[in-house]
C-alpha positions as CSV (number, residue, x, y, z in Angstrom):
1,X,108.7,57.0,267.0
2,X,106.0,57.5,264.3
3,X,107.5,60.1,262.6
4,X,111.5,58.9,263.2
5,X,113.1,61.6,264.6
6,X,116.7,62.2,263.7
7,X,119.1,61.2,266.1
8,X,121.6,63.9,265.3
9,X,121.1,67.5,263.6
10,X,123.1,70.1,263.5
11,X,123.1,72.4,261.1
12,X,125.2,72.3,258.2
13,X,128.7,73.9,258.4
14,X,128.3,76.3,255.5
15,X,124.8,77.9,256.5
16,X,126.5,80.7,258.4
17,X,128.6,81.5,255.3
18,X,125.1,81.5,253.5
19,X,123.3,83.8,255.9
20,X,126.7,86.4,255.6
21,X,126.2,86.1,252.0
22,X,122.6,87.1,252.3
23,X,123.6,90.1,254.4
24,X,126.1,90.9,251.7
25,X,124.0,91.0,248.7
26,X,121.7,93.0,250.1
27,X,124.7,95.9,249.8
28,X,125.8,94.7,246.7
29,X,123.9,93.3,244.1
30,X,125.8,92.0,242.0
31,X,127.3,89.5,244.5
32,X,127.6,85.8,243.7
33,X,124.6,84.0,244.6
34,X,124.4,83.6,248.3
35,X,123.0,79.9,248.7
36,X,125.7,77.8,249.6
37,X,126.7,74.6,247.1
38,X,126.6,71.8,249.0
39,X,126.6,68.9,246.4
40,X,130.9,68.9,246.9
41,X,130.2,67.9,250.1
42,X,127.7,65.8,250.2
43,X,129.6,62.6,251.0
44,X,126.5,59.9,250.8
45,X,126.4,60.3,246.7
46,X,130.2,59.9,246.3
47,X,130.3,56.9,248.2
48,X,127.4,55.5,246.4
49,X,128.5,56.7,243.4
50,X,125.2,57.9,242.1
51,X,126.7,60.7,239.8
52,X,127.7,57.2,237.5
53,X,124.2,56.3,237.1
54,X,123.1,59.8,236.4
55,X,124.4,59.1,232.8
56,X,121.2,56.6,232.3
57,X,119.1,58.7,234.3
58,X,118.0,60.9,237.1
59,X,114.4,59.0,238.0
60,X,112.2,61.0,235.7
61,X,109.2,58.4,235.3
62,X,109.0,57.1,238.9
63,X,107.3,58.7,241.4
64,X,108.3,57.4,245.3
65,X,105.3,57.4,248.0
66,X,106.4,58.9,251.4
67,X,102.7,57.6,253.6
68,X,103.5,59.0,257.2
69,X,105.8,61.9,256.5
70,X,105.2,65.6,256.5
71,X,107.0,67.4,254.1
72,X,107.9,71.5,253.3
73,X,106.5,71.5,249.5
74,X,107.8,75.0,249.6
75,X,111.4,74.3,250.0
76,X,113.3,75.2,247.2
77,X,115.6,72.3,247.1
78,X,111.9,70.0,246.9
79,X,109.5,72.6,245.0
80,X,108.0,71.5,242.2
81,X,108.3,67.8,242.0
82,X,106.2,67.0,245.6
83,X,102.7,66.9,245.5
84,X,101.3,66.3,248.8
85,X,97.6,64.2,249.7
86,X,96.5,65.5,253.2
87,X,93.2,62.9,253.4
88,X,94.7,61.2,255.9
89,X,95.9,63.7,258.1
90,X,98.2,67.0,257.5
91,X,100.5,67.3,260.4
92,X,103.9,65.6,261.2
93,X,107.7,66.3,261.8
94,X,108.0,68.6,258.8
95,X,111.5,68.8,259.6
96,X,112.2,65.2,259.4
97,X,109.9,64.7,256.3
98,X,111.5,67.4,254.3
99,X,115.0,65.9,255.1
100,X,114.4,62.5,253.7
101,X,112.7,64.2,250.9
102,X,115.5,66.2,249.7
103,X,117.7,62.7,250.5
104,X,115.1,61.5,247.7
105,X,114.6,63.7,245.4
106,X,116.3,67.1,246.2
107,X,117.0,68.5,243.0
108,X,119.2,71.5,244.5
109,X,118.6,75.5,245.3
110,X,118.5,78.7,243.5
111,X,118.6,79.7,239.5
112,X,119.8,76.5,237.5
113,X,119.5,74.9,240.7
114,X,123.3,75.2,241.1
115,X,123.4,75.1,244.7
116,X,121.9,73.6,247.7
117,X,121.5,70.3,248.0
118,X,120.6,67.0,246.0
119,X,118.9,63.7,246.6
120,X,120.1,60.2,244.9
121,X,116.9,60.6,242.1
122,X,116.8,64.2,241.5
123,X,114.1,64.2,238.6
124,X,112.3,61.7,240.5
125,X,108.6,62.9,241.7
126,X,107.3,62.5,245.2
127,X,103.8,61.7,246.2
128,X,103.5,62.5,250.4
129,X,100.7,61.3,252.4
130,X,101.0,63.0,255.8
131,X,99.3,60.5,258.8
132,X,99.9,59.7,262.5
133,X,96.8,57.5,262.7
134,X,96.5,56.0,259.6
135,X,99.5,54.9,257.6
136,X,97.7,51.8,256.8
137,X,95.5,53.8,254.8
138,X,97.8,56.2,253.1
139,X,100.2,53.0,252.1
140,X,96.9,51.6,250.2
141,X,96.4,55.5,248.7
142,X,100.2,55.3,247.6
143,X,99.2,51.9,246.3
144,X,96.2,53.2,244.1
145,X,98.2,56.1,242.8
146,X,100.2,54.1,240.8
147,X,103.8,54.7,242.9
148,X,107.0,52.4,241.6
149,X,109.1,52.8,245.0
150,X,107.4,53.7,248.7
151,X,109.3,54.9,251.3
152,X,108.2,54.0,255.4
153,X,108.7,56.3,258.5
154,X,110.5,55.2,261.5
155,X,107.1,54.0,263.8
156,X,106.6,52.6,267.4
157,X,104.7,49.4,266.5
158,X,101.5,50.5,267.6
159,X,100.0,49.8,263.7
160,X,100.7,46.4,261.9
161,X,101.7,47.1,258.5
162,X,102.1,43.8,257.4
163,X,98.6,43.2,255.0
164,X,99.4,47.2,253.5
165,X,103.2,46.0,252.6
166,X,102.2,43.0,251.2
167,X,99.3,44.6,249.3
168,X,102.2,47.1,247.7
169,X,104.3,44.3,246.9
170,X,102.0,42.3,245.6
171,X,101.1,45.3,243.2
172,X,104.4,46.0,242.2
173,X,106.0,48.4,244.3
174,X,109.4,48.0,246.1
175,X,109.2,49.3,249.7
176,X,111.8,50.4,251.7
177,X,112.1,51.3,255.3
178,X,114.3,51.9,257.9
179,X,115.7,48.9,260.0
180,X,115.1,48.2,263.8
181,X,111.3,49.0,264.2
182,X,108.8,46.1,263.3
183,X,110.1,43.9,261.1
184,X,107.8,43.0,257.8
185,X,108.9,40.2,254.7
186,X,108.1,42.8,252.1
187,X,109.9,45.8,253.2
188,X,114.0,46.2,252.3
189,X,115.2,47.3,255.7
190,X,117.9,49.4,255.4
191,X,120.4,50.6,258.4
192,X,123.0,53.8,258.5
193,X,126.1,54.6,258.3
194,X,128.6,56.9,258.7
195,X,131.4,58.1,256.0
196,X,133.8,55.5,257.9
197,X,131.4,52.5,257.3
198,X,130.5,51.8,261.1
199,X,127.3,51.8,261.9
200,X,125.3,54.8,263.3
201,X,124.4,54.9,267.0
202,X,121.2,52.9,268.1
203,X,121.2,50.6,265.0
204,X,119.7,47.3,265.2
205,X,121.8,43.6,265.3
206,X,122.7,43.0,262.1
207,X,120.2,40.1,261.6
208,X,117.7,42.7,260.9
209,X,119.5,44.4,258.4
210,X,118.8,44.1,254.8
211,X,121.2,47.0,253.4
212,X,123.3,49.4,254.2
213,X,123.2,52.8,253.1
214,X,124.9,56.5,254.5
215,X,123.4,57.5,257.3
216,X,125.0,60.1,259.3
217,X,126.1,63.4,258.9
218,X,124.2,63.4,255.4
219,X,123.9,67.3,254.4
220,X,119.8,67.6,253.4
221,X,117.3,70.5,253.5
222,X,115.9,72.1,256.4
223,X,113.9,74.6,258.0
224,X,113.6,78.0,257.7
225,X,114.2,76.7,253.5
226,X,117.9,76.6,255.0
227,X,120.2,73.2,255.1
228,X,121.0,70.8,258.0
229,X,122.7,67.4,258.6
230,X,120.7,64.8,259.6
231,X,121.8,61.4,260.8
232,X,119.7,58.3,261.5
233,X,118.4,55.0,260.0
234,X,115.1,56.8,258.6
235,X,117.4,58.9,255.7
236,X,119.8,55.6,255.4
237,X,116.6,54.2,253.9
238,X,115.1,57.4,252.0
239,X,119.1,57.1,250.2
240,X,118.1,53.4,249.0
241,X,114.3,54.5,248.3
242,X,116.2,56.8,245.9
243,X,118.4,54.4,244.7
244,X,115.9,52.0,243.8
245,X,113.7,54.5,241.9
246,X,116.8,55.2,239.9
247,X,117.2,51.9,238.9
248,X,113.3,51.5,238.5
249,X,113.3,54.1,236.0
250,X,116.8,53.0,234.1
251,X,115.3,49.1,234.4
252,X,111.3,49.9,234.1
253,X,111.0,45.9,232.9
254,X,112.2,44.5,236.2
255,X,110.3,43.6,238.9
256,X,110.3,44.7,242.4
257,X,112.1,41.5,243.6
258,X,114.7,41.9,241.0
259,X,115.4,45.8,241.8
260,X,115.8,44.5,245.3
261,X,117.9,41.8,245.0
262,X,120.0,44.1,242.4
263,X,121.0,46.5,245.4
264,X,121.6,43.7,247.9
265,X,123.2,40.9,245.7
266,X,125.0,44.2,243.6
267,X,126.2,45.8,247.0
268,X,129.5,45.7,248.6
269,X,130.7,44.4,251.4
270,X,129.9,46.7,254.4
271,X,130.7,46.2,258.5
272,X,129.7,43.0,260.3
273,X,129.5,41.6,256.4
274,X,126.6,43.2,255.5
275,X,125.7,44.3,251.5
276,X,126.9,48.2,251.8
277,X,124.6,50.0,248.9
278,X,127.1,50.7,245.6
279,X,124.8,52.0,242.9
280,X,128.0,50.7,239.7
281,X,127.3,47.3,240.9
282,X,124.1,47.6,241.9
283,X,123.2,48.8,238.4
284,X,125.3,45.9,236.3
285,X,123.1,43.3,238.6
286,X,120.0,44.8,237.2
287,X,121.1,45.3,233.5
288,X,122.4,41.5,233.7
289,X,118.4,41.0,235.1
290,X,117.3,43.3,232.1
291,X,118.8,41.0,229.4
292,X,116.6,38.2,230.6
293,X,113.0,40.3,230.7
294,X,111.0,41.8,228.0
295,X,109.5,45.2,227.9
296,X,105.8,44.8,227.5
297,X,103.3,47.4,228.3
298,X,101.6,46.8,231.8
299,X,103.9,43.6,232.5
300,X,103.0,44.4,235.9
301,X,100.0,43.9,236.0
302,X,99.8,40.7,233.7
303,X,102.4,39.6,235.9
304,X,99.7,40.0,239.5
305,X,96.9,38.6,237.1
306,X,99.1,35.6,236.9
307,X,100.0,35.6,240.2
308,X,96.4,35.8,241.2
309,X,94.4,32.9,242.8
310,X,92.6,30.4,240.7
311,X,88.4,31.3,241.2
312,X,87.1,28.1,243.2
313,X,84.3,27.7,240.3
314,X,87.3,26.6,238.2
315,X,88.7,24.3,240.5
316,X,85.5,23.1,240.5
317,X,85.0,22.4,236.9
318,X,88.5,20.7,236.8
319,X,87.5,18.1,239.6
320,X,84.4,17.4,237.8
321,X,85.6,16.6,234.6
322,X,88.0,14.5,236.1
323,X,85.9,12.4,238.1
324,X,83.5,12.1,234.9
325,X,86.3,11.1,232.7
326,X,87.4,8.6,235.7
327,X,84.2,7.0,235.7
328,X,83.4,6.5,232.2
329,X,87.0,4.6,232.2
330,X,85.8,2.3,235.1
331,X,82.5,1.3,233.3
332,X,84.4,0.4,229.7
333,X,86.5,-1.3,231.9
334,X,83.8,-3.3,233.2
335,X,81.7,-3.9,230.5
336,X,84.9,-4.9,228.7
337,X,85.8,-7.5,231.4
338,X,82.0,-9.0,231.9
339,X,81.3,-9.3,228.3
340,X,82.7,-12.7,228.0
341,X,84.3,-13.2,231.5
342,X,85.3,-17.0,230.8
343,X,85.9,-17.0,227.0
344,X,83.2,-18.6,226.1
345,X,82.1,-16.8,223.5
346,X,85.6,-16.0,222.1
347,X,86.1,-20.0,221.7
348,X,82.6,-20.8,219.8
349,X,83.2,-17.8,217.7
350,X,86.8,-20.0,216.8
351,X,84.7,-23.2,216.4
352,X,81.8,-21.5,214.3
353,X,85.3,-20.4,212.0
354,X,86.4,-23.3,211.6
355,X,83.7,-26.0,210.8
356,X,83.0,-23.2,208.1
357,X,86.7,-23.9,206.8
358,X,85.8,-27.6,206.7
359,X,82.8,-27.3,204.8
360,X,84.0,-25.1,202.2
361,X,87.3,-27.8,201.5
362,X,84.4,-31.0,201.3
363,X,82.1,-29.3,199.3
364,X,81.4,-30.6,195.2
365,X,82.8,-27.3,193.2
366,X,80.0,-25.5,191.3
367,X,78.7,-27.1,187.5
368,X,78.4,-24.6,184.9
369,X,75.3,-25.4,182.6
370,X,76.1,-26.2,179.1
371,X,74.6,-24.0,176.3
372,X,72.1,-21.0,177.2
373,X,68.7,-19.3,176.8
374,X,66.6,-20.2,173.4
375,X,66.4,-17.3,171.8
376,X,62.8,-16.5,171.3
377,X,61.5,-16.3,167.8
């Protein structure tokens, strides 16, 4: 479906043990703070070991597009770093949108955010573009608003996406989606599973898997500004979307292809041999990538101008000169060849030399006259 619902919710173990809390501090104040901590138990980050790459950064700089979700900008494990474009539309599965939000980005719940629940790039901003109609459109506004990473919903097919993914790659931007839907060249396709490494229910042959990332039973925010877990192949792919804006902000020299083939070629093995997202590895395969690229300012960009298509007026101006310089060659040629065809005049000009040889060796040398000119008196 458009907006990829989850196969699985339920909510999360420790809610009920949040809402007692509540009850309880409304007797006594001074209680602990009643929003459950659910980053001990949030299995998809230890098995990625994100917490590793946390020493470089937490995505501050990069800024991930969601076009085609709906998400709870009020949620406290989101607030603050969503900002949400409702041109093309403003309603959606705010349940699932807020999820793979918080998978994102979820920088935790409460004072000092030390509780609830937090997404692989937690200082990473998110830029939402709600849409059922046109997601073609909101990739292409994610695209003008300068985005580093976009992350796809789930859809039916119904829209081809193929000219919008290419026009983000072409500009730079890495997109990521989840596997078995339509299949597009320029999107990382990215398939679930659970904390046992087997795929999650419903996922796709393994020929249309790019990556591997958790997928089931991830703990992420929910309604009522509560918690749930959420399984499927849509927040599989919004934990790589938040991997690869970490390593866009750690890396900001590399190139979408190379932040792409950093978490495949740095993955490790996963079921039915596919790359299994390991952000350690992932990371050393991008610094290695690093060492090799220079930092300039809007390398981007000078990169698509070079990438762009030569203007026919130049090709143009090429072929011509060529074609003039070919025929000037053609008539020296000629005129050097007709000149003296036979070499005719070459031979008299040999002759000429050398009856003036023979004349000079017969001829009487030169008298000098004796005496000189009278002096007038």
């Amino acid at each position: 479906m458009l907006w990829g619902n989850s196969r699985n919710r339920k909510p999360a173990r420790t809610v009920a043990t949040g809402v007692a809390a509540v009850l309880f501090l409304a007797a006594a104040p001074a209680a602990a703070d009643p929003v459950p901590d659910f980053r001990p138990e949030q299995w998809g980050l230890q098995s990625i070991d994100t917490q590793q790459l946390w020493e470089k950064t937490q995505g501050q700089g990069v800024t991930v597009g969601m076009p085609g979700f709906a998400v709870d900008e009020e949620h406290p494990d989101v607030d603050g770093n969503v900002t949400v474009d409702t041109e093309f539309g403003s309603d959606g599965d705010t349940e699932t949108g807020t999820a793979a939000a918080s998978l994102v980005a979820g920088h935790g719940h409460g004072f000092d955010a030390d509780a609830g629940v937090l997404g692989v790039a937690p200082r990473a901003e998110l830029l939402v573009l709600p849409t059922d109609k046109s997601l073609p459109s909101a990739i292409r506004r994610a695209i003008d608003s300068d985005v580093q990473v976009i992350l796809l919903p789930e859809t039916d097919g119904s829209v081809n996406l193929t000219n919008a993914t290419r026009d983000a790659a072409d500009a730079g931007i890495l997109v990521v989606g989840p596997a078995g839907g339509e299949e597009y060249p320029d999107v990382l396709a990215v398939g679930g599973v659970d904390e046992n490494g087997e795929l999650v229910d419903g996922s796709p042959d393994a020929e249309e898997i790019d990556l591997l990332a958790p997928g089931a039973d991830l703990v992420a925010a929910g309604p009522d500004l509560g918690q749930e877990e959420v399984t499927g192949a849509e927040y599989a792919a919004a934990m790589a979307a938040g991997a690869a804006a970490l390593l866009r902000a750690a890396y900001p020299q590399l190139f979408p292809d190379q932040i792409r083939s950093a978490l495949v070629d740095g993955a490790q093995q996963g079921t039915d041999g596919l790359p299994s997202l390991h952000l350690p590895t992932a990371q050393a395969q991008a610094e290695g990538a690093a060492q090799n690229t220079q930092l300039v300012d809007g390398i981007l960009e000078n990169r698509e101008e070079q990438d762009a298509p030569v203007p026919v007026w130049v090709w143009l101006l090429v072929i011509g000169a060529v074609l003039v310089l070919g025929i000037a060659m053609v008539v020296l040629w000629v005129r050097r060849s007709t000149k003296d065809p036979y070499g005719v005049q070459a031979e008299r000009e040999l002759e000429e030399a050398e009856i003036a040889r023979e004349r000079a060796a017969t001829a009487p040398p030169a008298t000098r006259r004796k005496g000189g000119r009278r002096r007038k008196r």
